[in-house]
C-alpha positions in Angstrom: -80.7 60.3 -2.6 -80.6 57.3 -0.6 -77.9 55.7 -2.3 -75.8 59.3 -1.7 -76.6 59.4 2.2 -75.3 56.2 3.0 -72.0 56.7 0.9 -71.9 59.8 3.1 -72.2 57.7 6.1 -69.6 55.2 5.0 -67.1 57.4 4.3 -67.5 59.3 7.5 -67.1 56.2 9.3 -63.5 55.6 7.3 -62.6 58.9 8.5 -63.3 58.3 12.5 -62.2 55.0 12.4 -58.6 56.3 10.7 -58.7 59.4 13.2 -59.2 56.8 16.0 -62.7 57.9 17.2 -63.5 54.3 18.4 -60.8 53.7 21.1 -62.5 50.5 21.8 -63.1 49.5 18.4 -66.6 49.1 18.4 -69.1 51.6 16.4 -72.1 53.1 18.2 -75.5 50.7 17.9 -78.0 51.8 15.1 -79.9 53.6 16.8 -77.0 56.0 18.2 -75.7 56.4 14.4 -78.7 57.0 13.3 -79.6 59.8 15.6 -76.1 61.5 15.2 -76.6 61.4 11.3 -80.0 62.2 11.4 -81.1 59.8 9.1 -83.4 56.7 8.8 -82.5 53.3 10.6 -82.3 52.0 6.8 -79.8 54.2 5.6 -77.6 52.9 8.8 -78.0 48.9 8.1 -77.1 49.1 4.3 -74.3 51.3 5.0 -73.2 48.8 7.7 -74.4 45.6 5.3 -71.8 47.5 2.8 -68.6 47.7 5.1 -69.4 44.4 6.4 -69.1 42.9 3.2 -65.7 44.9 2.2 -64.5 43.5 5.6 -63.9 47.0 7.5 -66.1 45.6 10.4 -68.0 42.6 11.2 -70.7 42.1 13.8 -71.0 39.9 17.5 -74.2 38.1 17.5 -75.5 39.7 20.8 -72.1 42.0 21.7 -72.4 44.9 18.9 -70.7 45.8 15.7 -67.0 45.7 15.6 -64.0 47.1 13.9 -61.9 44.7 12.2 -58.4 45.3 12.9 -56.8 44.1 10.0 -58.6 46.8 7.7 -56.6 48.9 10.1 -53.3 47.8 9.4 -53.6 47.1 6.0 -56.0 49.4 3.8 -56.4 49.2 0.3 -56.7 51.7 -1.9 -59.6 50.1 -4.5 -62.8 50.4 -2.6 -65.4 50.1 -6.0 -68.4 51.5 -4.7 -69.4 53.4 -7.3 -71.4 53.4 -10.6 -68.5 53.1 -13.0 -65.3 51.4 -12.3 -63.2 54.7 -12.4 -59.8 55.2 -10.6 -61.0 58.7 -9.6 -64.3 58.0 -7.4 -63.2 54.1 -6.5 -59.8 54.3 -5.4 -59.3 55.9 -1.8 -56.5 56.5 1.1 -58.1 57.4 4.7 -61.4 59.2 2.3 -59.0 60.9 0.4 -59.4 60.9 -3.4 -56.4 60.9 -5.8 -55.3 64.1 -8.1 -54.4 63.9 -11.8 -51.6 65.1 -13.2 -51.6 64.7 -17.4 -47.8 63.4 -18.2 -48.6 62.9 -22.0 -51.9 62.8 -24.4 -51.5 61.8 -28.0 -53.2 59.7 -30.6 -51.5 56.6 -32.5 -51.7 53.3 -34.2 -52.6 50.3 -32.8 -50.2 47.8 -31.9 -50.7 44.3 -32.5 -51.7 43.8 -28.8 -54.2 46.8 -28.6 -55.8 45.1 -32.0 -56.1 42.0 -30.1 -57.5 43.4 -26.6 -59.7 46.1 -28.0 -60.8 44.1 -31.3 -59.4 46.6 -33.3 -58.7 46.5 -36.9 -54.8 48.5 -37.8 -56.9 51.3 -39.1 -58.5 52.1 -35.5 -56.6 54.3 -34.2 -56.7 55.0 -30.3 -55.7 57.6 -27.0 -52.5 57.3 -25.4 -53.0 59.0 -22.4 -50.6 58.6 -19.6 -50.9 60.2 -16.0 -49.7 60.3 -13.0 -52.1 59.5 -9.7 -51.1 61.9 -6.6 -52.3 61.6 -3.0 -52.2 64.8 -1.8 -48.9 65.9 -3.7 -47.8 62.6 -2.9 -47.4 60.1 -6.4 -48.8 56.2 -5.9 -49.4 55.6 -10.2 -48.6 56.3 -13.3 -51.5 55.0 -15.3 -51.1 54.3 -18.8 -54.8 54.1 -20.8 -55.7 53.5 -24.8 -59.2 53.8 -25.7 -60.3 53.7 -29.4 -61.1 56.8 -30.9 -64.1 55.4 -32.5 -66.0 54.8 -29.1 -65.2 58.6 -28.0 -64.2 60.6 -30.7 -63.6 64.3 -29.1 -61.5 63.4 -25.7 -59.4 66.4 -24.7 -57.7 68.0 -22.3 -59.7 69.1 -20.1 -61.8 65.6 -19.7 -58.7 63.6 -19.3 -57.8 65.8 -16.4 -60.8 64.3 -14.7 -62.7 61.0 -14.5 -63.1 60.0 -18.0 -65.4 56.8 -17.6 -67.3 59.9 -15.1 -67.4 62.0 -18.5 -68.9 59.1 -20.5 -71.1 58.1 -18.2 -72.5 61.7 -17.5 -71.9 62.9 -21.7 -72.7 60.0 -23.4 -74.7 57.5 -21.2 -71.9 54.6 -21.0 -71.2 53.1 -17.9 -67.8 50.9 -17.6 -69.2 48.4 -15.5 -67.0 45.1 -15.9 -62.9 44.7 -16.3 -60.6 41.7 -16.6 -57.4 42.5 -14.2 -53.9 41.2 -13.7 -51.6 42.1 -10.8 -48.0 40.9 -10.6 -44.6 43.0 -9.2 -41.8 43.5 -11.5 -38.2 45.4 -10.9 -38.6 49.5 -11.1 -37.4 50.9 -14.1 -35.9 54.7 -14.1 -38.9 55.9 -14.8 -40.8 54.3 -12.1 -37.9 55.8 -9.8 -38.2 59.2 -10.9 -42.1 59.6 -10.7 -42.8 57.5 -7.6 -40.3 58.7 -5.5 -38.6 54.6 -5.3 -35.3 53.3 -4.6 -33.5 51.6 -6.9 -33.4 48.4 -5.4 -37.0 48.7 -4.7 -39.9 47.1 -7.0 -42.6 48.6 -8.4 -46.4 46.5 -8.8 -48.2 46.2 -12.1 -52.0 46.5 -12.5 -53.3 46.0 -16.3 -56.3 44.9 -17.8 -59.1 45.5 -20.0 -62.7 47.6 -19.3 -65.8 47.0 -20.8 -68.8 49.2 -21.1 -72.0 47.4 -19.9 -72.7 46.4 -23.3 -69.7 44.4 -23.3 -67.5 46.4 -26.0 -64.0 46.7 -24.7 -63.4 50.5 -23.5 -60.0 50.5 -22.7 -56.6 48.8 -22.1 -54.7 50.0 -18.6 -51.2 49.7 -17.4 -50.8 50.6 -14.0 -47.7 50.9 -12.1 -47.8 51.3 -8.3 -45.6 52.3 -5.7 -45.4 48.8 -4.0 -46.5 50.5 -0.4 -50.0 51.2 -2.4 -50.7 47.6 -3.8 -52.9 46.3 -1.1 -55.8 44.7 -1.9 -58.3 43.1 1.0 -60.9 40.3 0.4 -63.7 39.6 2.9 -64.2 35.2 2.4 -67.8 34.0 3.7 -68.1 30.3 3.2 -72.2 29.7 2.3 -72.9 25.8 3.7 
């Protein structure tokens, strides 16, 4: 329960900070938050301890708790914060959560590559499923996913519609906890034009990489392809002495 309120707290914060609720760009003391959520003075510090760490705010030894301006201008959309590495629950613009619209769904062979990734043998066959991530009604991905059929055997629909590491988390008691990510930008194709609304001289950046469950099998191979407005990411660098 605890764990919920202060996710609560964070991403209320998000949304008065985007709405411009802190004119001054400094947040109210503990004590203030904490009486306007009504909740314990802990819940406050690790929600701020969190959004310290992701760099949306940082504190003034003896001045107060500040907004950093920078997380402002430049918000990324991949704010992990929850159990699973999902695209659904983790990846956020302004507290808003992406839709999922189903492009294609089949099953095939392996390729050489997916053998190679996933450990699969040419037997194994896996999911194609390809969809398309929508802010609003507004399209920022098209996410390409292959997940061995021996892991999950009875995806359908109506799961892949939703948050399938969610579905195998909450159905099957796997959590995909760890992944192995490349980014890079490459020219658009017609296909990138056509479902992310780009130009033809504009580019379009890559995401793809490999998810493991917590017991280190290989869940999935991703290819993600961004409008290049929506590949931000933002680091927060603390060097320990």
């Amino acid at each position: 329960m605890t764990q919920f309120v202060y996710k609560q707290i964070i991403d209320d914060l998000k949304k008065k900070i985007f709405a411009g609720q802190f004119p001054d760009m400094r947040l109210p003391d503990e004590r203030s938050l904490s009486e306007t959520y009504q909740v314990s003075r802990s819940s406050i510090k690790r929600a701020l301890t969190k959004m310290e760490h992701a760099g949306i705010i940082f504190k003034k030894r003896g001045s107060g708790t500040f907004i950093n301006p920078l997380y402002i201008k430049n918000e990324s959309i991949f704010n992990y914060e929850g159990s699973n590495l999902g695209v659904t629950d983790n990846f956020q613009m302004h507290g808003v959560k992406p839709k999922i619209r189903v492009l294609s769904f089949e099953v095939i062979p392996p390729t050489e590559e997916l053998q190679r990734d996933l450990f699969l043998q040419p037997h194994d066959f896996v999911y194609k499923i390809v969809r398309l991530r929508l802010f609003d009604e507004t399209p920022f991905m098209i996410e390409t996913g292959y997940i061995p059929i021996k892991i999950i055997q009875n995806l359908n629909q109506t799961i892949i519609e939703g948050s399938i590491f969610n579905y195998l988390e909450e159905a099957h008691n796997l959590a995909v906890t760890k992944s192995f990510l490349s980014i890079y930008a490459e020219p658009s194709d017609t296909r990138d034009r056509e479902l992310l609304s780009l130009a033809e001289n504009e580019p379009v950046g890559i995401m793809e990489g490999i998810f493991f469950l917590d017991n280190g099998t290989p869940l999935e191979f991703s290819h993600m392809r961004f409008h290049y407005k929506y590949l931000k990411f933002n680091t927060f660098v603390s060097v320990q002495e």
